[in-house]
C-alpha positions as CSV (number, residue, x, y, z in Angstrom):
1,X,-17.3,3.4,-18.6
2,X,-15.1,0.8,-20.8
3,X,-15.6,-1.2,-23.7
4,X,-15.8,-4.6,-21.7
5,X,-18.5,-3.0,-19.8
6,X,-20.5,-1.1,-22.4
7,X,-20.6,-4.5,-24.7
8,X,-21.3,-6.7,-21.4
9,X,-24.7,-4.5,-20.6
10,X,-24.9,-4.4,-24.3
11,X,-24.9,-7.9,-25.2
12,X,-27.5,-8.7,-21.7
13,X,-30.0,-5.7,-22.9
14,X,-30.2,-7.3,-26.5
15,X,-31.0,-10.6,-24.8
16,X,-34.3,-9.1,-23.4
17,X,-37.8,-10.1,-24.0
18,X,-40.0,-6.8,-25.6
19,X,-41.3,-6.5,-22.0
20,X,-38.5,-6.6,-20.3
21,X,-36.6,-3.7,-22.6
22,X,-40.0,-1.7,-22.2
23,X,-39.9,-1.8,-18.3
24,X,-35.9,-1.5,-18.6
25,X,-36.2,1.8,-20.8
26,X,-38.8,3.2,-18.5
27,X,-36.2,2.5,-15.4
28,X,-33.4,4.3,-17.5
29,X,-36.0,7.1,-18.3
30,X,-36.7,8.1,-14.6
31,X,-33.0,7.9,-13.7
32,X,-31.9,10.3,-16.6
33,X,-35.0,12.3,-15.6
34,X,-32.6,13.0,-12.1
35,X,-30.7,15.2,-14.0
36,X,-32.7,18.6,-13.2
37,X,-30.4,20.5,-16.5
38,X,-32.0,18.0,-19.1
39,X,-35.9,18.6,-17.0
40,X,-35.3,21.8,-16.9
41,X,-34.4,22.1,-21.3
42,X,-37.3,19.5,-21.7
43,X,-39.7,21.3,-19.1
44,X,-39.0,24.5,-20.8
45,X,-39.2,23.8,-24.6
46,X,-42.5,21.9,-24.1
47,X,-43.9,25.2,-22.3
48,X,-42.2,27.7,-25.0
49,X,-43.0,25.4,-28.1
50,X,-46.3,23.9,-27.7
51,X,-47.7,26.2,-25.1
52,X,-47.9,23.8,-22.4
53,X,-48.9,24.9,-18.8
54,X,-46.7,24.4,-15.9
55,X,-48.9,21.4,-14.5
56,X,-48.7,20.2,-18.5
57,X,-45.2,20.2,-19.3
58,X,-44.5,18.5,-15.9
59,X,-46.5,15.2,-16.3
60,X,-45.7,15.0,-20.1
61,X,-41.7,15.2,-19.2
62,X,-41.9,12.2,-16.8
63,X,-43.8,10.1,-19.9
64,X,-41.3,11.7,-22.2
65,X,-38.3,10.7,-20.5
66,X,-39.6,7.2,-20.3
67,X,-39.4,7.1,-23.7
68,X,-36.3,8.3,-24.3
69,X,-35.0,5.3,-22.0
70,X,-36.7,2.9,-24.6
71,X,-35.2,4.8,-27.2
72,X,-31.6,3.9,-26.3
73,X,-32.2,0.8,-25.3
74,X,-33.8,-0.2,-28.5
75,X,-30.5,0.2,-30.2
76,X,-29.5,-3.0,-28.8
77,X,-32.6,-4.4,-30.4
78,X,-32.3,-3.3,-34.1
79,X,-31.0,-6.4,-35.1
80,X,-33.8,-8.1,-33.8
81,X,-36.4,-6.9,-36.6
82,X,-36.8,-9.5,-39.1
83,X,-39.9,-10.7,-41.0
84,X,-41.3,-12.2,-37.9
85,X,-40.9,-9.3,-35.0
86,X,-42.6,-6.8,-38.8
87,X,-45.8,-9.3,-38.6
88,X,-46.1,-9.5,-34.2
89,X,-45.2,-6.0,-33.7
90,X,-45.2,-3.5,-36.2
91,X,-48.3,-1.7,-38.2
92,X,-47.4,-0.4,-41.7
93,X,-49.5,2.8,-42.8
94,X,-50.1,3.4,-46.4
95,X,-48.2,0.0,-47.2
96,X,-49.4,0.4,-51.0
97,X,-46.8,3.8,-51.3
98,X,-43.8,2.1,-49.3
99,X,-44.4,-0.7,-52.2
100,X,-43.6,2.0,-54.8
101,X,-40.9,3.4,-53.1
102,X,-39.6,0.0,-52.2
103,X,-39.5,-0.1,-56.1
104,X,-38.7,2.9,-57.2
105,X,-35.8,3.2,-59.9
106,X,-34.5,6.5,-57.9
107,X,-32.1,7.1,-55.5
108,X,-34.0,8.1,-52.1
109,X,-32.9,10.1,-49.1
110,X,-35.1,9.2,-46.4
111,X,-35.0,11.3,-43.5
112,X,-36.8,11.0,-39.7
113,X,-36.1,12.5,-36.6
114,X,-35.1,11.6,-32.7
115,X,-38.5,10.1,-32.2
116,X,-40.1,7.3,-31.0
117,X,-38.3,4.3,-31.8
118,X,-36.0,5.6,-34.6
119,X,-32.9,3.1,-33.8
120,X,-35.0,0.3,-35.3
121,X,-35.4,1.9,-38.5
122,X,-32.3,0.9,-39.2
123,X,-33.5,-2.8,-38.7
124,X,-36.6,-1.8,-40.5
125,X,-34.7,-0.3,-44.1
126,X,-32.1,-3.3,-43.7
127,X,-35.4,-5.7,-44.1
128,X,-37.1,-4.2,-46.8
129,X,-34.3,-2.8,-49.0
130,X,-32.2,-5.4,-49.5
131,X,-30.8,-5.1,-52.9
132,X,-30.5,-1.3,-52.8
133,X,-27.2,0.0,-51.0
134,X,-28.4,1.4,-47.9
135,X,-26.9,3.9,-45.3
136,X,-27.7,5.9,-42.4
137,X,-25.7,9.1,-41.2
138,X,-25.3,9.3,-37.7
139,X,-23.5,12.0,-35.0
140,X,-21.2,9.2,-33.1
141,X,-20.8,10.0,-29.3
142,X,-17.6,11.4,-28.3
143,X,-16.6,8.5,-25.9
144,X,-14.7,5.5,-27.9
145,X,-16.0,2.8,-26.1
146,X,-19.6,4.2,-26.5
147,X,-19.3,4.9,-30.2
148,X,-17.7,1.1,-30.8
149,X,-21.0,-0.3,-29.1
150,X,-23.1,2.0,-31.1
151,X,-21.5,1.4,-34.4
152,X,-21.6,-2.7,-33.4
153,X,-25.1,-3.0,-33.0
154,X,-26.6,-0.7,-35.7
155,X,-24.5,-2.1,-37.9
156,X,-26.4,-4.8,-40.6
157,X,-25.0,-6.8,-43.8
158,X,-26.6,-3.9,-46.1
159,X,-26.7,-0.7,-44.1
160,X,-23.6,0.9,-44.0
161,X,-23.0,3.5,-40.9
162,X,-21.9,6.8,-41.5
163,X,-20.1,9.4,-39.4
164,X,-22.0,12.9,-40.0
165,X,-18.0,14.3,-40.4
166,X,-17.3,12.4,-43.6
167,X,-21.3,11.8,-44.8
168,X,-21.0,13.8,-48.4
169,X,-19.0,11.8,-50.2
170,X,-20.1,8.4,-48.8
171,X,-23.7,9.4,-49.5
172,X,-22.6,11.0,-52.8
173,X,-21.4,7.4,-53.2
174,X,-24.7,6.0,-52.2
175,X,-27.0,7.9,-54.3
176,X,-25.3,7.7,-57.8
177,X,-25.9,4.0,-57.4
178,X,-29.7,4.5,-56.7
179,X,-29.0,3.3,-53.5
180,X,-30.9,5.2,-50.0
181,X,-29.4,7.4,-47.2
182,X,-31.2,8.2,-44.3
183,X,-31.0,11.2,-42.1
184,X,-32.1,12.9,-38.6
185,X,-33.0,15.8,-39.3
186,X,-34.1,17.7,-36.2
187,X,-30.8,18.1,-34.1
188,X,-29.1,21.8,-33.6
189,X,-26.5,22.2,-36.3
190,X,-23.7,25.3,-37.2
191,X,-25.3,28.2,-38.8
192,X,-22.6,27.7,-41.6
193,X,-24.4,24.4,-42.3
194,X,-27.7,25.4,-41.8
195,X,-31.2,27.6,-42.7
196,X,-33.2,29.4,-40.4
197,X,-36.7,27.9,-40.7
198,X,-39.6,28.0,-38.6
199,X,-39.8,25.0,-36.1
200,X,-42.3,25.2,-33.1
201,X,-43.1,28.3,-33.3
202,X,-39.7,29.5,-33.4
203,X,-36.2,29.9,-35.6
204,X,-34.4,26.8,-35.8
205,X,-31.1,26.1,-37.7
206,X,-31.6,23.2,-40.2
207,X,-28.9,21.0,-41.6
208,X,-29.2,21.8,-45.4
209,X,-26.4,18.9,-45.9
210,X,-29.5,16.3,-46.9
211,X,-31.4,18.9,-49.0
212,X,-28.0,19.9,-51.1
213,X,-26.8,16.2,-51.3
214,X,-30.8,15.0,-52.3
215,X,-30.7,17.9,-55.4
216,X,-27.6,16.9,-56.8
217,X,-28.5,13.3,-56.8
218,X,-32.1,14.3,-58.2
219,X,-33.2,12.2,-55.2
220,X,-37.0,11.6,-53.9
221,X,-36.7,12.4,-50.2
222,X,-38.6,10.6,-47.6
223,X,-40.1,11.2,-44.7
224,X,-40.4,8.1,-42.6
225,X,-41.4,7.4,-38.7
226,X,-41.6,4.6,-36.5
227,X,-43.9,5.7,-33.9
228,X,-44.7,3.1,-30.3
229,X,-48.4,2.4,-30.6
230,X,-49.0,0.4,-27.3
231,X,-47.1,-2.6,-27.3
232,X,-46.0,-2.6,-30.9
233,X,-45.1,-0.3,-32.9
234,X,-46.4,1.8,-36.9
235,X,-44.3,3.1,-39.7
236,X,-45.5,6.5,-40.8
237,X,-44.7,6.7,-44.6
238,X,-45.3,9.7,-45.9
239,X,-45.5,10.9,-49.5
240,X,-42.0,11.9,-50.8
241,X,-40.8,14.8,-52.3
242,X,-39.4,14.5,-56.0
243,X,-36.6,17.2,-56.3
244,X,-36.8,17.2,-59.7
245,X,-40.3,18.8,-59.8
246,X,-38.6,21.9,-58.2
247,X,-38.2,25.3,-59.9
248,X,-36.4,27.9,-58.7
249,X,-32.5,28.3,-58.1
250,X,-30.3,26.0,-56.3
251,X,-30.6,27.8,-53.1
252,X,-34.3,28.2,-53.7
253,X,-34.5,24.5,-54.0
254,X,-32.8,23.5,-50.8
255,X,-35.0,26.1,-48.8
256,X,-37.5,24.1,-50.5
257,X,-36.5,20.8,-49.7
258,X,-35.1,21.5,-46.2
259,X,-38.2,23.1,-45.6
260,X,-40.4,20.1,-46.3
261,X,-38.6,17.8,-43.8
262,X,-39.0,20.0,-41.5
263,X,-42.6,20.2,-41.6
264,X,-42.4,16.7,-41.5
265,X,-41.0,16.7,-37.9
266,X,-42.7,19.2,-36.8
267,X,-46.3,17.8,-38.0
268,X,-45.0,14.4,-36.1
269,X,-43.7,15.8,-32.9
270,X,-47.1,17.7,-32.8
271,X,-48.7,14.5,-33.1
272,X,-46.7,12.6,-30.7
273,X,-44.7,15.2,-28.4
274,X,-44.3,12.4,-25.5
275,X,-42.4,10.7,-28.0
276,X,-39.7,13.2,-29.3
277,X,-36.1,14.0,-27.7
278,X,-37.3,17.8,-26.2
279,X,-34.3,17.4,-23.6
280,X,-31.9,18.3,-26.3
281,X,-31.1,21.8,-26.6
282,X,-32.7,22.0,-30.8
283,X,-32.7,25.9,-30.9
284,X,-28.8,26.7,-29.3
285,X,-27.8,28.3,-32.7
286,X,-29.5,31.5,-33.4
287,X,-29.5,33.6,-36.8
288,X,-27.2,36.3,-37.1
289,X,-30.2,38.8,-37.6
290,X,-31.7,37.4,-34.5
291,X,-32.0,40.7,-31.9
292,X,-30.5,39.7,-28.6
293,X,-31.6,41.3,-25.3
C-alpha cells in the first residue's frame, strides 16, 4: 500500500468519533481474524499459557482480535488525548503515586506492554510530562510508507520517537537529563539481547536493553497500563522499582529488574488476557539449554 494511501485512511480514521473507531477496530479485528496462522498462534498460546479449553480459547480469540483492531486504530487517535478526552474518558488509579512520580527529581523508565490501548500512552505521558524530555522506543514496521504514518501520528511536541536499532544512546541521552523513556517489553527478542525468565508458565526471552539502560541511569522503572474499561478507558500505575535499592552485581541487578517488568505483564495479561497481542509469536527464541525433541 503507498504513502498517499496509508496517510488518506490515516487522516479519515483520526477524524472518527470514539464510536465509530470502536466499531471500526472491531471490523478490522474480525478481518485480521481471517488469517487462520495468526488464530492458530493466538488459539494456541491461550490454550498452552493460561490453560484454556478448546471451546475457551476459541470465543476469547474472536474478543481478542477485536481488540487488537482498536489497538491499531487508536494510533491514529493518540493525538487526540488532551485534558478534555483525560476527564470524559479515562479513569486514573492510584492518582496520588502518578503525582509523585509526575514529580519526582529522577529519571524514569516506564515500561508497558502490547495491551489494551497502549498507542495512547503516548498521548497520555505527552499530557502529563510536559517539562520532562520524554521518549518512547518503538520496533518500526518494515514497510516505508507504513513506518512514515506511524512515526507521523505518534509523534507529539515533547515525545520524541525512537527506533529500537539506535535506542541506547538516545535514551542514554534521555535519562542523564532526568528525562522518561518508555518501553514494550513483552515482544520476542535475540537471545544475545535477552534473559530467559519465566512468562506464562513458560521460558521467555526478555529484552534486558531497559533493565541495563535503567541501572546505569540509576532510574526508577515504571510499570504503567492503559487498560479499555467499557467505553472509556483506566491507567494502571503501579509502584516503581528504584534501582538504586538493588544489591547484588550488575548482572544480578538486571535479572532483577528485568524480572520485575516482567511480572508486571504477566500479572496484567492475567488480568486482562482479551486485551493483550497473543497472536504474536512471544516465545520463538528458546534458551540454548532448552532440550529439543
Amino acid at each position: 500500500m503507498t504513502r498517499p494511501i496509508l496517510e488518506s485512511l490515516g487522516f479519515l480514521v483520526s477524524l472518527c468519533g470514539p464510536r465509530t473507531l470502536a466499531r471500526s477496530g472491531n471490523l478490522l479485528g474480525r478481518l485480521i481474524k481471517l488469517f487462520p496462522g495468526r488464530r492458530r498462534i493466538a488459539r494456541g498460546a491461550l490454550e498452552h499459557h493460561l490453560g484454556y479449553s478448546t471451546a475457551e480459547s476459541r470465543a476469547l480469540v474472536h474478543n481478542n482480535f477485536q481488540h487488537t483492531g482498536r489497538s491499531f486504530l487508536e494510533l491514529l487517535h493518540s493525538r487526540k488525548v488532551d485534558h478534555r478526552f483525560m476527564q470524559k474518558r479515562i479513569r486514573i488509579e492510584e492518582p496520588e503515586r502518578l503525582e509523585s512520580i509526575i514529580h519526582t527529581q529522577r529519571p524514569i523508565v516506564a515500561i508497558t506492554g502490547h495491551l489494551g490501548a497502549w498507542e495512547l500512552l503516548s498521548g497520555f505521558i505527552a499530557l502529563y510530562f510536559p517539562q520532562r524530555p520524554c521518549q518512547i522506543v518503538v520496533r518500526h514496521p518494515k514497510n516505508k510508507a507504513l513506518k512514515e504514518m506511524m512515526l507521523h501520528f505518534r509523534a507529539k511536541n515533547n515525545v520524541e520517537i525512537v527506533s529500537s536499532k539506535e535506542a541506547a544512546p538516545r535514551v542514554r541521552s534521555c535519562l542523564s537529563k532526568n528525562g522518561l523513556s518508555g518501553f514494550l517489553v513483552d515482544h520476542n527478542s535475540g537471545r544475545s539481547q535477552s534473559v530467559f525468565l519465566p512468562f506464562l508458565r513458560d521460558y521467555a526471552a526478555v529484552n534486558m536493553g531497559p533493565a541495563l539502560l535503567a541501572l546505569r541511569s540509576r532510574a526508577i522503572v515504571w510499570p504503567i497500563f492503559m487498560m479499555r474499561d467499557g467505553a472509556g478507558y483506566v491507567i494502571h500505575n503501579h509502584e516503581p522499582l528504584d534501582t538504586q535499592k538493588l544489591e547484588g552485581t550488575l548482572r544480578e541487578k538486571v535479572d532483577q529488574v528485568a524480572a520485575f517488568y516482567t511480572r508486571e505483564v504477566e500479572a496484567m495479561v492475567r488480568k486482562y488476557p482479551e486485551q493483550w497481542l497473543w497472536m504474536h509469536k512471544r516465545w520463538k527464541t528458546r534458551p540454548k539449554w532448552e532440550k529439543r525433541p
